[in-house]
Structures are given as structure tokens and as C-alpha cells.
C-alpha positions in Angstrom: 107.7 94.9 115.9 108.3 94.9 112.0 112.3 94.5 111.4 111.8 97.4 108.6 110.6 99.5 111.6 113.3 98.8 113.8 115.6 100.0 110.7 113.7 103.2 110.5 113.6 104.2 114.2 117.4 103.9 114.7 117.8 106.4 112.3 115.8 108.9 114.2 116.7 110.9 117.3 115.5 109.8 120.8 113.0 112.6 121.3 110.9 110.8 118.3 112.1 107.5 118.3 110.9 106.3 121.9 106.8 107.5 121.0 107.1 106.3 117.3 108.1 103.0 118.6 105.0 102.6 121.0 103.1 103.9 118.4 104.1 101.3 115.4 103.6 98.9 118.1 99.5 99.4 117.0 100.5 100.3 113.6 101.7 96.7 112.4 100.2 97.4 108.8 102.0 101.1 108.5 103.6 101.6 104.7 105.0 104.9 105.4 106.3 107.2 107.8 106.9 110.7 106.8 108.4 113.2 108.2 107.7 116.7 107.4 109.8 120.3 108.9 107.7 121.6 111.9 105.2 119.7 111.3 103.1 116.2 112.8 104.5 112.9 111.9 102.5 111.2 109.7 102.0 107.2 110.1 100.3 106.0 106.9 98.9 102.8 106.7 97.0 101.2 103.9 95.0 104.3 103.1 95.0 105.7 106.5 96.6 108.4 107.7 97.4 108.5 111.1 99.6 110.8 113.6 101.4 110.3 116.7 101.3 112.4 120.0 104.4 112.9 122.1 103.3 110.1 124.6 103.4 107.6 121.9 99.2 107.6 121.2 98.1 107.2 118.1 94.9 109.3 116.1 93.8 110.0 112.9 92.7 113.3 114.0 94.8 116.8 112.9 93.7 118.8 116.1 94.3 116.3 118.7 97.3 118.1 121.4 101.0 117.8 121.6 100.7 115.8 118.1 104.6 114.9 117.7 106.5 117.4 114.8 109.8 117.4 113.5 112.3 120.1 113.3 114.5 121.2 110.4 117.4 120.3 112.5 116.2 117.0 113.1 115.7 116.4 109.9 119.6 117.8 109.1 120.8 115.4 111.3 118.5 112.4 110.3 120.0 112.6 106.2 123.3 113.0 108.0 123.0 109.7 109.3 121.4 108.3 106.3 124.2 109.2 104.4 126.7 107.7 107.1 127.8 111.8 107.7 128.7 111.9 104.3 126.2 113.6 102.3 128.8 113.3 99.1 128.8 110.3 98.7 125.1 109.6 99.0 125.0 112.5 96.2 123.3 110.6 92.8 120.7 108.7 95.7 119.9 112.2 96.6 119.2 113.6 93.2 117.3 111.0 92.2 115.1 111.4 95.1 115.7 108.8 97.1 117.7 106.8 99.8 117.8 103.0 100.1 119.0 101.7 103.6 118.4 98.5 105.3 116.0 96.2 104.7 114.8 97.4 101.4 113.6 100.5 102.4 113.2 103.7 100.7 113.4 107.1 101.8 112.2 109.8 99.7 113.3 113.4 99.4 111.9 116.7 99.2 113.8 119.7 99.1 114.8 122.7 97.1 116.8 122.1 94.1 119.8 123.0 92.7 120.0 123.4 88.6 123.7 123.3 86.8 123.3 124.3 83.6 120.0 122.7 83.4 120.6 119.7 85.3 119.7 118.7 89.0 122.8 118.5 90.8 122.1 118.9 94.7 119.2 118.8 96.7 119.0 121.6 99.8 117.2 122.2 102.9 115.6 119.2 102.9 112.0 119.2 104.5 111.0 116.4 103.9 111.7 112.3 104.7 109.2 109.6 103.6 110.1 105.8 105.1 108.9 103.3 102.5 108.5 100.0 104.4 109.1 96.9 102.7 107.8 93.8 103.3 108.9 90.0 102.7 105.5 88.3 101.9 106.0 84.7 101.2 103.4 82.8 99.2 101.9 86.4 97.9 102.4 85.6 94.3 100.8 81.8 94.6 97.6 82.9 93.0 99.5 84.9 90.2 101.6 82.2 89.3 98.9 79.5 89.2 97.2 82.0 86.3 100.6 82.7 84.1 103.1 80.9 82.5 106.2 83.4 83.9 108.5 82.2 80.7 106.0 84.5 78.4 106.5 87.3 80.4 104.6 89.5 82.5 104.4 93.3 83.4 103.1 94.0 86.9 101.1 97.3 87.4 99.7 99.2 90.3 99.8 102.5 91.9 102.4 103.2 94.6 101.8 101.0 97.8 100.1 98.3 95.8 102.7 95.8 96.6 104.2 95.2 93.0 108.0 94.8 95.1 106.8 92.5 97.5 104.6 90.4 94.4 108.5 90.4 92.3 110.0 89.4 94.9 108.0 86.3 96.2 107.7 85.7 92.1 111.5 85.2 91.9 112.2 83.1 94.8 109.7 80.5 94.2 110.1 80.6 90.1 114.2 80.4 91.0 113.9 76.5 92.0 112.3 75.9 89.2 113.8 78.3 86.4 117.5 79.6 86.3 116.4 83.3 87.6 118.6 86.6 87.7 117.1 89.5 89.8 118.5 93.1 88.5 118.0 95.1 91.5 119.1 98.6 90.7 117.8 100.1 93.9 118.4 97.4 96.2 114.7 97.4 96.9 113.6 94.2 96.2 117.0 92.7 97.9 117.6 94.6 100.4 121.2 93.8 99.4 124.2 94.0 101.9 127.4 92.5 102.5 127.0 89.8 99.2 124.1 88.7 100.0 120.3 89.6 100.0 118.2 90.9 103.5 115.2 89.3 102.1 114.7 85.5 101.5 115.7 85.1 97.1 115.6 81.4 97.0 118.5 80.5 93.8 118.3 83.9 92.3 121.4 85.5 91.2 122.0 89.0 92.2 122.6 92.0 90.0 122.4 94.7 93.3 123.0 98.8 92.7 124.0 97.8 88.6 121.8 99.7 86.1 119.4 97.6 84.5 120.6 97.4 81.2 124.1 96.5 82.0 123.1 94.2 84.9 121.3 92.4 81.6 123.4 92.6 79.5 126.4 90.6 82.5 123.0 88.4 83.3 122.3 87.3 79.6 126.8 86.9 79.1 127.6 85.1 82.3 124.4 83.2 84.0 122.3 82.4 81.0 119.2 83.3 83.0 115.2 81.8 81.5 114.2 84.6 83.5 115.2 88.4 84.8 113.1 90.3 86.9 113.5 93.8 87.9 111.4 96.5 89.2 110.4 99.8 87.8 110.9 100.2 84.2 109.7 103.2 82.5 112.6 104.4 80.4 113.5 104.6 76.9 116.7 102.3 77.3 114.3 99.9 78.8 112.5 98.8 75.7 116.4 98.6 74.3 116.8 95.9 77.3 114.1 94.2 76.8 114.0 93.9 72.7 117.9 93.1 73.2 116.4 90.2 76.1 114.2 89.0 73.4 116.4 88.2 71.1 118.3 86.3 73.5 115.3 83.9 74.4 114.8 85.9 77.9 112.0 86.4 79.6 111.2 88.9 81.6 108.9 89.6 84.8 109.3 93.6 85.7 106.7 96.3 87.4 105.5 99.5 85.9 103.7 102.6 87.6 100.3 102.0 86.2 96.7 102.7 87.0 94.7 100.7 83.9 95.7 99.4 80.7 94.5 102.8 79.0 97.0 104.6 81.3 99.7 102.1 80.0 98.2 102.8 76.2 98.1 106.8 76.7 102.0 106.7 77.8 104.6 106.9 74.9 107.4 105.0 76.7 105.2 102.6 78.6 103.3 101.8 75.4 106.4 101.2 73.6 107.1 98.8 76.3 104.1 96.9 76.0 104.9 96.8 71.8 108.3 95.2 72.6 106.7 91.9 72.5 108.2 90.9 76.2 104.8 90.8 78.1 102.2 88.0 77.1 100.7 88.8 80.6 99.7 92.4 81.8 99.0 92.1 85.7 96.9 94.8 87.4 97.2 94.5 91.4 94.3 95.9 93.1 94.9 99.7 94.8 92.4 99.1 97.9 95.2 98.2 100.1 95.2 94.3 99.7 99.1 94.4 99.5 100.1 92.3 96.4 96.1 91.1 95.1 96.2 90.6 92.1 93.0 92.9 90.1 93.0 91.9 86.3 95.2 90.1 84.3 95.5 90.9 80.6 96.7 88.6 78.1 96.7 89.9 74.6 94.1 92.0 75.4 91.9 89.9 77.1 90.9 90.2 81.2 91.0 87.6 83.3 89.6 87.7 86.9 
């Protein structure tokens, strides 16, 4: 069975953990696992959704019997142990929506919110947990980098569960015994990071784990004098700051984006700005049909490729 899923089940209390493991045993290509307040446990997997019974079966059917569901004290004591029974000190990873545990994977968050003078500052009665699973594909980005020359630059797009992680990551390991690399790893989800060093196979790369980006570049660009960063999910205003500021410092940079088509990229004010920075000769499209990490369209200055 998948290491990520052995991560994931620990977390979970026996009466769901025992089925959920015979039932990822047919599930090798699950992506998520959510878990909802009194209701099924969903296995998703590419674009299937499927759901477990209480014996451990599997079906992608809604009305199937004793379909295995979740209570709201299950789910209590599940962020409990996320959050090593201290919710405190897991408080920012909560309000941003998110837990990253072992092995690169991320759990989302639902709940109801709690405003502070017009800022999020807790997250309550949480109802619901979704289990991101990442994956360590080596040789994924072999046809991407046999298109691109990674020292202009490239942005890599997709919609969620597209694979752009798992493409960075392979990307930096094989580019970092070549090029001097520095990952910036904010979320720990490309590393996996724990106990100075990362879960996931990084080749040479030096590793800025849990810093935010533009500081972990600013130390990167100071101390390791990197040809290349990478980092995942940009999307902010500071982030064009970064990456102008990268620039000028004769840095290039290989990063993902939540994107759809170029025009989505174009209609966005902070993703276009992006694009304007200059940082990105190639703009990489991976396809959404649940080929983890195939690469759809390249664009460079404008023009498709593939």
C-alpha cells in the first residue's frame, strides 16, 4: 500500500481505519480521501468518486448499505491528533485552511468561521477533512524538460489534482545535478520536510521548508547563489515583488499556478501581472484528464507547442 496512505490511516480511529485500509488496497490511484460529519467516506480517485462500506468494499454507488460515515466526534478527535492535541499551535495551518503532515500531504478544512474585527482568526466545528495524497513520481518531468530550457523560466498550470507538485518536484531533483537549485517549500508539500531533511527524494537541492516565499528568496539569492528556485503556488501580490526582485538577481524561476488556460491566466489581475514580470519564457499547461503530471500545451511567448 501507498506510504501516503499508511500516513493517513494512522491518523484515523480503528472503527474506519481497518475498512479504509482494505479498501485503498484496490484504490492504488486514490488522490483524496475526504471525510465529511455523518456522512459516507468519499475515496476519490482520478475523477472518480468512490465510497467504502463498513466491511472494507468498495462502490461508486450512493445507495449501496452500511456505506461507512464519520461522526462529528471522530472528526474532533482526528484534528486533535493532527494537531499533536494541540490545536494552538497548529492555529495559522488552520486558518489558512489547511494541515500538512507526513509525507507531503495535505489536509483541508472546512468549518465555521470565526471573524475578529474582520479577520479569520479560528476555525470551529470542523465538518469536514480532505487527505491530499502526494506522490513521488520519478522521471514525470522527462518530457517537460526535453521541451524547455528551465534557466528561462517556466510557470506550470493545471487545475487541482493535475500533478503540478509531483511535476516541481521531479523538475528540481533532476535539474539540481546539473544547476545549483533551491526549493522554497512554504507548505512542506513538495518536501515533505522533517527532521532536516526532505521525505521525498530532492537530489542536491537546498531546502527553504515552512519559510515564506519571499524571505526564503531573498536567504536563497544571499547565501546559496541559486541558477534556479522553484516553489509551488504563487498567486500573490508579493509574489511578482519576488520574482522582479529574482530577476534582477539573474534567477530563474520554475513555480506552479492554479490555472485552467492561458485566457484564465490573462483574465486574472495578479496572475497576469505575474506572467508581465518577465520570469516565465515557458507557460506549461498539464492536462486535467487525470494523466498525473502530462504535460497539455506549452506556451512560449505566446506560441503552443504540443
Amino acid at each position: 500500500m501507498d506510504n501516503s496512505f499508511d500516513i493517513i490511516t494512522n491518523y484515523l480511529p480503528d472503527r474506519i481505519r481497518a475498512p479504509l485500509i482494505r479498501a485503498l488496497s484496490t484504490c492504488q490511484r486514490a488522490t483524496e480521501i475526504v471525510l465529511r460529519t455523518d456522512r459516507p467516506l468519499c475515496v476519490y480517485e482520478s475523477y472518480r468518486l468512490l465510497f467504502v462500506t463498513d466491511k472494507g468494499l468498495v462502490t461508486d454507488s450512493f445507495s449501496v448499505d452500511h456505506l461507512l460515515t464519520v461522526s462529528a466526534s471522530e472528526i474532533e478527535s482526528i484534528v486533535l491528533k493532527l494537531c499533536d492535541h494541540s490545536v494552538y499551535a497548529y492555529q495559522n495551518e488552520i486558518n489558512s485552511g489547511f494541515i500538512t503532515i507526513g509525507g507531503g500531504v495535505r489536509v483541508g478544512i472546512c468549518g465555521k468561521a470565526v471573524m475578529t474585527d474582520g479577520k479569520l482568526t479560528n476555525v470551529r466545528d470542523i465538518s469536514t477533512l480532505c487527505f491530499r495524497i502526494a506522490r513521488d513520481v520519478h522521471h514525470c518531468a522527462n518530457q517537460l524538460l526535453s521541451l524547455i530550457n528551465p534557466l528561462d523560466g517556466a510557470l506550470i498550470c493545471g487545475v487541482p489534482g493535475s500533478g503540478k507538485t509531483t511535476m516541481i518536484r521531479d523538475m528540481a531533483r533532476q535539474l539540481s545535478y546539473t544547476y545549483h537549485v533551491s526549493v522554497l517549500d512554504e507548505r512542506c508539500e513538495i518536501t515533505a520536510y522533517s527532521r532536516t531533511k526532505s521525505s521525498f527524494d530532492l537530489g542536491l537541492c537546498d531546502i527553504y521548508a515552512g519559510y515564506p516565499k519571499g524571505l526564503a528568496a531573498n536567504h536563497a539569492i544571499r547565501s546559496m547563489v541559486p541558477d534556479i528556485i522553484v516553489c509551488d503556488e504563487i498567486g500573490d501580490k508579493s509574489d511578482a515583488d519576488m520574482l522582479r526582485y529574482s530577476l534582477r538577481c539573474g534567477v530563474a524561476f520554475i513555480a506552479t499556478v492554479h490555472a485552467s488556460s492561458m485566457q484564465d491566466l490573462r483574465n486574472r489581475e495578479i496572475t497576469s501581472e505575474l506572467i508581465n514580470t518577465g520570469a516565465f519564457r515557458y507557460i506549461v499547461f498539464l492536462k486535467s484528464n487525470g494523466e498525473l503530471g502530462k504535460v497539455d500545451k506549452i506556451y512560449e511567448l505566446c506560441e503552443p507547442h504540443g
